[in-house]
C-alpha positions, 0 to 999 in steps of 0.5 A: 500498450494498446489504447483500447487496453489502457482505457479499460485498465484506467476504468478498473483503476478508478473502478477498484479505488471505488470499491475500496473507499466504499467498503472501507467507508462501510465498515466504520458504518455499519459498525458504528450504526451512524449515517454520519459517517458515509462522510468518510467517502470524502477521503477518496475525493482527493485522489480521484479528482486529481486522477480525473484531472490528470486523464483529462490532461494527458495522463502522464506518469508524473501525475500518476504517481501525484494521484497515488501519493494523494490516495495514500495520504488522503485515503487508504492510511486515514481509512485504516486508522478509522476502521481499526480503531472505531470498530477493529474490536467488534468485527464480526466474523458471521457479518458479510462485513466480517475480518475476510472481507476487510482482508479482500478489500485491502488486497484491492491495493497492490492491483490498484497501484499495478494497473494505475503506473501501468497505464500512464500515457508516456509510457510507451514514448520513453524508455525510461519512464517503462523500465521505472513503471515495470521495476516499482510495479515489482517492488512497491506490489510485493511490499504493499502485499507485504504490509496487507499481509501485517494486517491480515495478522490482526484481522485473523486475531480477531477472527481466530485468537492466537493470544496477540495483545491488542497494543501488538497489533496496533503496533503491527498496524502502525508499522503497515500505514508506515509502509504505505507510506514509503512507498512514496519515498520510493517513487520521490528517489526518482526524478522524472525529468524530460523522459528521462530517469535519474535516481536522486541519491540522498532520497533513496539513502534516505528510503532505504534506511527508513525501510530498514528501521521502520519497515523490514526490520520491525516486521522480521521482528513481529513475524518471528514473535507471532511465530514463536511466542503466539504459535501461528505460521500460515504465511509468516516464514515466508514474509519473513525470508522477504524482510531478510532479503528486502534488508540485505538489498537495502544494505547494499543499495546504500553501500552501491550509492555511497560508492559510487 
């Protein structure tokens, strides 16, 4: 990739997890009307030092992933888990910091993780390393659109009430932070080493059963019993055809591995 193309996508990287980390520090601010908590700003810190650090030092792919993994820990999950509980009741829908914007804000995510792998610095040196860049940009962006799109369930609740129980939607909630979570199981299943890519096996058994059990299936699930019990279907059909079709290749990944 051109230098000058790298350089201005690392800008955005850093540029779009400020935007996130900023509003989703305001949200919790606002609504709660205490200064205090701008301190929640500090959950980016650890992220973004390690990515300033990990630029400074060459920028590679490994520590890409590094900086992604403390930004899913440290920031996005701890964030979601404030926000929904401090003020997820009171979010108004007049206010600028209304449920769309909340939604706009999360979908920052996907592009973020998208620009972030696709400008490591090794990239271009070894194959390997740029087939894994482009096959988790595919795989990890749909299932972080994924699990954004299960919250944009429960932010729309609170916007247009379908009649979903609060508990429906922390365990909606719950199960998205959980997504977010593998996604770094699915990056650990693979072993970087000497510009080179190895699938390490018991790991991505490992992923795929917990994306069956606590991801996909349980998502299937939830989708269906908005759709049918709570009668709403704007985007639910689709994400679930997705969970059928993420289940199915989890099984035969599985059934690959085993056998192999």
């Amino acid at each position: 990739m051109d230098c000058g193309l790298v350089l201005v996508g690392r800008f955005l990287a850093v540029l779009l997890l400020c935007v996130q980390c900023g509003f989703l520090t305001a949200f919790p601010v606002c609504y709660r009307d205490d200064k205090r908590l701008v301190s929640l700003l500090l959950l980016s810190f650890p992220a973004l030092i390690y990515y300033g650090i990990c630029l400074a030092t060459g920028g590679e792919l490994r520590k890409v992933f590094r900086t992604w993994g403390l930004y899913i820990i440290f920031g996005l999950i701890p964030y979601i888990a404030i926000i929904f509980a401090l003020c997820g009741d009171v979010l108004n829908k007049d206010s600028f910091l209304s449920p769309t914007c909340l939604k706009v804000i999360l979908c920052i995510t996907p592009v973020a993780f998208l620009i972030l792998v696709n400008t490591a610095s090794d990239l271009g040196e070894h194959e390997d390393y740029k087939t894994l860049a482009w096959t988790l940009s595919v795989v990890i962006t749909i299932d972080l659109v994924d699990s954004v799109e299960m919250l944009d369930i429960v932010l729309d609740e609170r916007e247009n009430s379908h009649g979903i129980p609060k508990e429906f939607g922390y365990a909606m909630i719950a199960a998205a932070c959980v997504s977010f979570l593998l996604t770094l199981l699915q990056i650990a299943e693979n072993e970087l080493k000497n510009g080179t890519v190895s699938l390490r096996n018991a790991v991505a058994i490992l992923t795929n059963v917990l994306q069956i059990i606590f991801v996909n299936l349980p998502f299937m699930v939830m989708r269906l019993v908005v759709i049918v019990k709570y009668n709403k279907d704007d985007n639910e059909s689709i994400f679930i055809t997705k969970n059928l079709i993420a289940i199915f290749l989890s099984v035969m990944q599985i059934y690959w591995i085993r056998n192999s």
